[in-house]
LUMDO-497916 format. One line per 8 residues: for each residue y, x, z of N, C-alpha, C. Coordinates in steps of 0.05 Angstrom, whole numbers, always signed. Atoms other than C-alpha are relative to their C-alpha. Example, Ala and Ser with C-alpha at 12.3 -4.5 7.8 and 13.67 -1.06 7.14 Angstrom:
-24,+18,+0,-90,+246,+156,+24,+18,+0; -24,-16,-1,-21,+273,+143,+22,-15,+14
//
This chain:
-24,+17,+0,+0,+0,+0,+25,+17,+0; -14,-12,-18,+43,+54,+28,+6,+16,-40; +6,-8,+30,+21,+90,-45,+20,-20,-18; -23,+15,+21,+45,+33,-87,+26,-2,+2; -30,+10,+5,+110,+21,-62,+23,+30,+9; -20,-26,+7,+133,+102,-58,+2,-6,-35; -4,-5,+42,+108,+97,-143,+16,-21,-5; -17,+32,+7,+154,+25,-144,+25,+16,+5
-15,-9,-6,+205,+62,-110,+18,+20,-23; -5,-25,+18,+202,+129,-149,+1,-3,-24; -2,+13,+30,+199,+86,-221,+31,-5,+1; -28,+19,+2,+267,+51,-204,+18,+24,+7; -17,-18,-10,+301,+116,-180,-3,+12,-31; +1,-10,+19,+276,+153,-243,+18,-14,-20; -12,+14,+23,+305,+94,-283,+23,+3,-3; -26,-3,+3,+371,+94,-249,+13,+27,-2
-9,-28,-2,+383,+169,-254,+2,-6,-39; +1,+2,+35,+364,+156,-336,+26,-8,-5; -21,+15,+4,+416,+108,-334,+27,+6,+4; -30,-16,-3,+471,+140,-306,+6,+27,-12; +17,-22,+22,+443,+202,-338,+21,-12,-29; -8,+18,+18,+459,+154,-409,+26,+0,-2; -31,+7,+1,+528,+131,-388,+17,+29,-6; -7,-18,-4,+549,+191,-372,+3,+19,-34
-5,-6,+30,+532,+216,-447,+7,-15,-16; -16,+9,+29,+558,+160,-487,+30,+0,+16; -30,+3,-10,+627,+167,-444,+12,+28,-15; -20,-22,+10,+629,+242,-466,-3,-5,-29; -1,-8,+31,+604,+223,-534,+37,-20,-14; -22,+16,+6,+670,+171,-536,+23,+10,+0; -25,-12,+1,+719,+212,-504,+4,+22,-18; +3,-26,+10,+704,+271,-551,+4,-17,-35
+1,+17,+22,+700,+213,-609,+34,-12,-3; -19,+6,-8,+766,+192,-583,+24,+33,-15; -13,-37,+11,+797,+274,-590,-3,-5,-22; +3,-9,+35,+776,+276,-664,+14,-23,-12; -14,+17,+20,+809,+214,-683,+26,+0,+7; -29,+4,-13,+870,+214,-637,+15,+26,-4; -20,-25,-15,+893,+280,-621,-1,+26,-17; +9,-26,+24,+854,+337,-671,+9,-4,-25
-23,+5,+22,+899,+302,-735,+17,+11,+12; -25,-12,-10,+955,+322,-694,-1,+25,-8; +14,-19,+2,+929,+390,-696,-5,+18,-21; +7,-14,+33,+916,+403,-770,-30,-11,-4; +32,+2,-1,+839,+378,-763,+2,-34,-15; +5,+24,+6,+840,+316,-809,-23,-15,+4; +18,+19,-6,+798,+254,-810,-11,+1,-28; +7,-2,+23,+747,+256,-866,-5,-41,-8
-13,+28,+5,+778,+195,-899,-25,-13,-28; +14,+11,+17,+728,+190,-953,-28,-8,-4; +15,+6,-10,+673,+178,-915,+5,-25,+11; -9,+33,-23,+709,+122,-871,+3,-15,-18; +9,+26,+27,+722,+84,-944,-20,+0,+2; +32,+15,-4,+652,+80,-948,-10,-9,+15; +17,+13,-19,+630,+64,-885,+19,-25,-4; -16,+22,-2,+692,+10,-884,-19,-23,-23
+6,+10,+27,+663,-18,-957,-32,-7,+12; +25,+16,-14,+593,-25,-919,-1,-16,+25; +1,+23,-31,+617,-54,-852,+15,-23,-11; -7,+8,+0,+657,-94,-884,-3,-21,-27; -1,+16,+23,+662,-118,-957,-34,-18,+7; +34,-1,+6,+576,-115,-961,+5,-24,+27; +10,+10,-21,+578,-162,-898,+11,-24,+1; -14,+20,+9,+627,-211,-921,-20,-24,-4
+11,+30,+11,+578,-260,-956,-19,-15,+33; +14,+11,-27,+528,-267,-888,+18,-15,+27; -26,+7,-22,+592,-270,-838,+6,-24,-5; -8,+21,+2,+622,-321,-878,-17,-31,-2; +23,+23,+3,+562,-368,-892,-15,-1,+35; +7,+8,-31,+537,-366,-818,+28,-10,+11; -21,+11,-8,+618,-379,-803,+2,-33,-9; +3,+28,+10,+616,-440,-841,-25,-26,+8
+14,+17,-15,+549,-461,-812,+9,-14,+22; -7,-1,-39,+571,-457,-738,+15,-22,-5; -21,+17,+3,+633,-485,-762,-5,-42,+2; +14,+30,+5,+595,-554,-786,-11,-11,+32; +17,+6,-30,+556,-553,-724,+19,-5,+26; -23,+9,-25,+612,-546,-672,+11,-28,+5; -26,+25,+9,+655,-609,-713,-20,-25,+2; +7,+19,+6,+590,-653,-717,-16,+3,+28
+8,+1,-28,+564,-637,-640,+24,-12,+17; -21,+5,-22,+639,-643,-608,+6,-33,-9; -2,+36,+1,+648,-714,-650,-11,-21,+10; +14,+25,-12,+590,-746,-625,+0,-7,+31; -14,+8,-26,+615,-734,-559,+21,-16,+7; -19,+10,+8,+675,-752,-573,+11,-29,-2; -7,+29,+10,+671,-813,-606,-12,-16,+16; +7,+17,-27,+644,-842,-540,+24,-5,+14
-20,+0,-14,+716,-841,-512,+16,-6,-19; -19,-1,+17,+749,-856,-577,+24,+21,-9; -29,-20,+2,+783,-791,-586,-13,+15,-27; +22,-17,+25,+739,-762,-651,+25,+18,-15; -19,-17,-1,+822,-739,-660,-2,+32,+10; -2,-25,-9,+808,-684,-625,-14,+20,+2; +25,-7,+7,+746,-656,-658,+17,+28,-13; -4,-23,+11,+792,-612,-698,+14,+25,+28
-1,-15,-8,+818,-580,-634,-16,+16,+17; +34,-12,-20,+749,-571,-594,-5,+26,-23; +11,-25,+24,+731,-532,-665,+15,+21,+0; -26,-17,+2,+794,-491,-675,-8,+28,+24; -2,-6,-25,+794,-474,-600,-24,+17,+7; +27,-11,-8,+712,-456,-593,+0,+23,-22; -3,-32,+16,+715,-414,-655,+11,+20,-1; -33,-20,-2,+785,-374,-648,-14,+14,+23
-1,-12,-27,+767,-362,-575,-26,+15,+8; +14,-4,-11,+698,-352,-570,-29,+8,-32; +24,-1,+19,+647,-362,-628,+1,+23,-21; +1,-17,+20,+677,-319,-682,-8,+24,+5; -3,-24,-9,+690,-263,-651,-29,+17,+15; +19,-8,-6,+624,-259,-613,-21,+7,-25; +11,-9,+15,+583,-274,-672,-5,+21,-29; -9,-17,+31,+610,-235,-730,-12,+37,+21
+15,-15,-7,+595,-179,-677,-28,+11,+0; +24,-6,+0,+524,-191,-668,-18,+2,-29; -3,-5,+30,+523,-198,-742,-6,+33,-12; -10,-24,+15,+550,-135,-759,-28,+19,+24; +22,-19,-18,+504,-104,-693,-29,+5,-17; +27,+6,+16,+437,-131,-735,-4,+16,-26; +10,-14,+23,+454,-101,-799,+19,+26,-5; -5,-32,+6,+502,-40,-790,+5,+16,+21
+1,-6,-24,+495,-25,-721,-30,+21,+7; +28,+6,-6,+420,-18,-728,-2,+20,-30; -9,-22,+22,+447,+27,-800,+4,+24,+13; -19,-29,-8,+482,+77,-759,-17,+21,+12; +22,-10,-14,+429,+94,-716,-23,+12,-13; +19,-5,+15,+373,+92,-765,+13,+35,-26; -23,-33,+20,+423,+143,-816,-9,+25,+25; -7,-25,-24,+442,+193,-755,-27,+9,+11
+27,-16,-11,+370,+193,-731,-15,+8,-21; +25,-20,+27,+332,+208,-800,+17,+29,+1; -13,-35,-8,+395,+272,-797,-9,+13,+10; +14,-22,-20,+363,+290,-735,-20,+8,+3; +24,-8,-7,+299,+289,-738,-1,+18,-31; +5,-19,+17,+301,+324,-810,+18,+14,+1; -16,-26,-6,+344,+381,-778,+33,-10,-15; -33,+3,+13,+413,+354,-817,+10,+7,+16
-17,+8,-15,+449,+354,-756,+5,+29,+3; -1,-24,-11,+428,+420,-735,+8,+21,-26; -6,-10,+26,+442,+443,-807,+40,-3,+3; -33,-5,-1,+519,+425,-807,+11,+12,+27; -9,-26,-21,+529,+467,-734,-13,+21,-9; +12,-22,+18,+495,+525,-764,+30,+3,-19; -27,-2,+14,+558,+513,-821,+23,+2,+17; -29,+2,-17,+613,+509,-759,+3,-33,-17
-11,+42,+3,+618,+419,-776,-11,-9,+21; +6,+18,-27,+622,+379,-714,-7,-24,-12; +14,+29,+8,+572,+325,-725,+14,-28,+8; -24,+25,-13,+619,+282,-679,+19,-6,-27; -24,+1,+18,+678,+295,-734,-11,-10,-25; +11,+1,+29,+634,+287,-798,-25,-31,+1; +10,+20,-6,+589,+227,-775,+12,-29,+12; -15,+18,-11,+618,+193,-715,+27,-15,-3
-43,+14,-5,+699,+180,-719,-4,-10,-29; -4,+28,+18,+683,+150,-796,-9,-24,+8; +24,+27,+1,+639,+101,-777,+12,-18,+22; -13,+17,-20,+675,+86,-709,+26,-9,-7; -24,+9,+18,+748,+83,-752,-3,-22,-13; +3,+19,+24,+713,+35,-801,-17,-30,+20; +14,+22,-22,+673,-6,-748,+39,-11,+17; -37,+8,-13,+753,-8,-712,+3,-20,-19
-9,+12,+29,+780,-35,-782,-12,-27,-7; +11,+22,+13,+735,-82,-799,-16,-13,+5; +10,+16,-16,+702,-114,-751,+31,-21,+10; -22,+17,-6,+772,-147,-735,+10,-20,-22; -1,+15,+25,+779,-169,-801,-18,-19,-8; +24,+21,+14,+714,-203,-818,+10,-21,+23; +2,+18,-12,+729,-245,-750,+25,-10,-13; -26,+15,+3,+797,-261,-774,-7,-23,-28
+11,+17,+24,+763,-287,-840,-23,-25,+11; +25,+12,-14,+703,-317,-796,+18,-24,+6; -24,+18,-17,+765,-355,-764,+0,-23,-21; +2,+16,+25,+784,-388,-830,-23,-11,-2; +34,+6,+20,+714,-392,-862,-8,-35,+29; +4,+15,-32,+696,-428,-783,+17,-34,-2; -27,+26,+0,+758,-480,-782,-6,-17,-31; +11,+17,+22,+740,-499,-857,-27,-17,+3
+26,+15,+1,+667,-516,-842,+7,-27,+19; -9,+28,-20,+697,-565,-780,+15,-19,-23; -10,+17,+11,+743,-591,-830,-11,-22,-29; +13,+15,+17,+695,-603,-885,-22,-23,+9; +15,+19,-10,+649,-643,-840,+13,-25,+13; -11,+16,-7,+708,-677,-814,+9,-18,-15; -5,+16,+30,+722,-708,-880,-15,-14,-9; +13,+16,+7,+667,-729,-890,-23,-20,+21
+6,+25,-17,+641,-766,-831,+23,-11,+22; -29,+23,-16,+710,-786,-791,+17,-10,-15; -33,+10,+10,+768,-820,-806,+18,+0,+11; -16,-10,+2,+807,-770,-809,+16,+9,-15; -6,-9,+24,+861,-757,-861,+0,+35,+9; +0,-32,+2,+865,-675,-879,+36,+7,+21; -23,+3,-10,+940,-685,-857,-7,+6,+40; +1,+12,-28,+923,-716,-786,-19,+34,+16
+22,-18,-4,+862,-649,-779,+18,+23,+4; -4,-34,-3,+905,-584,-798,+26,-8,+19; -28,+2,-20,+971,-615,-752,-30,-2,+37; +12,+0,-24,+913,-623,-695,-4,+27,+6; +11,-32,-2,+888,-550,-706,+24,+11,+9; -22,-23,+5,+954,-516,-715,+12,-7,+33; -12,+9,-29,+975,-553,-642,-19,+7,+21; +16,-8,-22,+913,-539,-605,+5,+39,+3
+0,-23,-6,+924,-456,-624,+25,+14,+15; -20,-16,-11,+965,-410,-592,-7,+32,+0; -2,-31,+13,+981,-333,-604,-22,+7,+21; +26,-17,-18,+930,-319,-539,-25,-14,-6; +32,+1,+9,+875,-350,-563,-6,+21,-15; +5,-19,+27,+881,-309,-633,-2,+34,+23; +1,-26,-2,+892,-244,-594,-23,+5,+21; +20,-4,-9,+844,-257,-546,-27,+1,-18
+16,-2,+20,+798,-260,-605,-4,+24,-10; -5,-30,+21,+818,-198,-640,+0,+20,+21; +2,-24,-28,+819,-160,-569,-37,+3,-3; +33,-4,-1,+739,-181,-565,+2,+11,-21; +6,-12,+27,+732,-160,-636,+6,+30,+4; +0,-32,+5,+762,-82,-628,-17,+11,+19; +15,-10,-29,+723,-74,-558,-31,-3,-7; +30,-8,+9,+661,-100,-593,-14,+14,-21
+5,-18,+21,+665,-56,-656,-6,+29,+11; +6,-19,-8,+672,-2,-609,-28,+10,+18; +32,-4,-19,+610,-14,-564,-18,-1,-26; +25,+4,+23,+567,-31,-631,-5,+32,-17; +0,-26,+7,+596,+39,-660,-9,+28,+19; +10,-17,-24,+587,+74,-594,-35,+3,+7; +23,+5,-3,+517,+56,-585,-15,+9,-19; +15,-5,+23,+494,+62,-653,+5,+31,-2
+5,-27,+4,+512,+135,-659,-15,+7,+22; +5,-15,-29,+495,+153,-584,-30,-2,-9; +30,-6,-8,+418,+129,-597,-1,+14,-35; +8,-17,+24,+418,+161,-671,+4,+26,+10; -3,-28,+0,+443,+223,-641,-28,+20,+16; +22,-2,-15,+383,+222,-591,-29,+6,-2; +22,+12,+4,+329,+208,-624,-20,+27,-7; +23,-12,-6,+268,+238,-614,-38,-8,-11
+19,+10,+7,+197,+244,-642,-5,-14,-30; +6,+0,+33,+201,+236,-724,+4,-30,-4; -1,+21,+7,+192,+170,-756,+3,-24,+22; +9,+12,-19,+167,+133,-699,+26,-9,+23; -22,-2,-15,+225,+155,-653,+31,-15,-13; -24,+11,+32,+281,+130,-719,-7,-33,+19; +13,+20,+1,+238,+63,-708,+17,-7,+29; -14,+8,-34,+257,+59,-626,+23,+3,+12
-28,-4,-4,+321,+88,-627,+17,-25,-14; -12,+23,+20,+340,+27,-681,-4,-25,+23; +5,+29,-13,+305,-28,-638,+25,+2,+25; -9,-8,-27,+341,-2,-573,+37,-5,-4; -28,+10,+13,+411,+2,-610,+5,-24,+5; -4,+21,+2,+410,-67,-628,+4,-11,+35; +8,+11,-15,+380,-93,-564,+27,+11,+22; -21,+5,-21,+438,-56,-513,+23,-6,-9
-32,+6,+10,+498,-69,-557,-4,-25,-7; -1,+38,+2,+481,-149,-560,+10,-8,+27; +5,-1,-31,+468,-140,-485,+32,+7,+11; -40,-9,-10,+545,-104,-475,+9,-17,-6; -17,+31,+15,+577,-152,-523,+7,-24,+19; +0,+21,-21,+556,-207,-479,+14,+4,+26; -19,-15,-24,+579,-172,-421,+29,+5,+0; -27,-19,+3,+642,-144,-447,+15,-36,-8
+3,+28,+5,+641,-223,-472,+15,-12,+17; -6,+14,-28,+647,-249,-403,+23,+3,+6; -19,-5,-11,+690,-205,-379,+26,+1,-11; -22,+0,+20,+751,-208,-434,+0,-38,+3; -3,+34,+7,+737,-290,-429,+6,-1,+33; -14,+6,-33,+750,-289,-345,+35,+19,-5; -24,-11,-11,+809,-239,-353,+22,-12,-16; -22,+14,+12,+843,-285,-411,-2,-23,+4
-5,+30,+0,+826,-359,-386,-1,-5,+27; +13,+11,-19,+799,-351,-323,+23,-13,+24; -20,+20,-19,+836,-405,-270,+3,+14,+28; +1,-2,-37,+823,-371,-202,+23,+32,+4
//
């Protein structure tokens, strides 16, 4: 007995040492990710800008069609869930600001994240770790190139960029699907819909939107390099560093989620 619960003990100590262990390296891989974009331009040490077009042109353009077609889903779903509530109280008026309000504040911004986490979050990782395990990495230090400078700061510049943008389009795309379902099962004119929307928003919803959006581009970018940089054990290791990506930068999101939704609405 005495046996099992030192090894119960000594598992959970091991874990939390990993863990802080972890933090501890994606803080220096940020602040050092941070130097190369902020402060080493200053310096003479440019940003290799023609790499960040490309990654931008994959986080962003390439991601457009999925973003907007799951925006438009949700969208439908929000306008034809909040009506039928709704129209129990006779207010089915105010379908367009439940929609407006849930998407702006909360839906877009989360999902276009987990979006982008699934298919270039789950990229970054998989890239950076085939580098490392077939020596690339250790091939450009050998040349004097900071893998941080030549990997990281495009991908985290272009994840910045354009993760703010797809939500701002998500926004639109979102508000249209409410409005196209509102047309066609209330009676509501288009008039009576975009004067409801435009009155339910206000500049802190939108920025509380676009705040989640740069904080979650950065945890999805942060993550994704940190376990590509890690990775260990050839193909196999590529494989678990990818799953693991995904799985703690959904997990932050949500977290980081919370806490950006108590520090911009919360009543107490």
């Amino acid at each position: 007995m005495i046996e099992t619960a030192t090894k119960a003990i000594g598992s959970i100590g091991r874990r939390t040492l990993d863990l802080f262990e972890q933090i501890r390296e994606v803080g220096q891989l940020l602040s050092e990710t941070l130097y190369c974009m902020l402060i080493a331009p200053l310096r003479g040490k440019g940003i290799q800008w023609r790499n960040t077009f490309t990654q931008m042109v994959k986080i962003g353009f390439e991601s457009l069609p999925i973003v907007c077609l799951i925006a438009f889903f949700v969208g439908l779903i929000i306008a034809m869930q909040s009506s039928y509530q709704l129209k129990q109280f006779g207010a089915t008026i105010y379908t367009a600001n439940l929609t407006a309000v849930s998407i702006i504040r909360e839906l877009s911004p989360l999902l276009t994240a987990i979006i982008i986490t699934g298919r270039n979050g789950s990229a970054i990782t998989a890239e950076i770790g085939t580098m490392k395990v077939s020596e690339e990495l250790d091939a450009l230090q050998i040349m004097g190139l900071n893998p941080v400078k030549f990997l990281v700061v495009p991908r985290t510049i272009a994840m910045v960029v354009m993760v703010p943008c797809l939500t701002v389009i998500s926004n639109m795309v979102g508000i249209f699907g409410g409005y196209v379902i509102s047309m066609m099962t209330l009676e509501l004119t288009s008039m009576h819909y975009i004067n409801q929307t435009i009155s339910a928003l206000t500049f802190r919803d939108l920025f509380s939107g676009l705040t989640k959006s740069v904080i979650f581009a950065l945890i999805i970018a942060g993550i994704g390099c940190y376990q590509g940089l890690i990775v260990r054990g050839g193909a196999e290791g590529v494989g678990k560093s990818t799953t693991r990506s995904v799985v703690v930068s959904i997990f932050l999101i949500i977290m980081a989620d919370v806490f950006f939704t108590a520090l911009f609405f919360s009543s107490f």
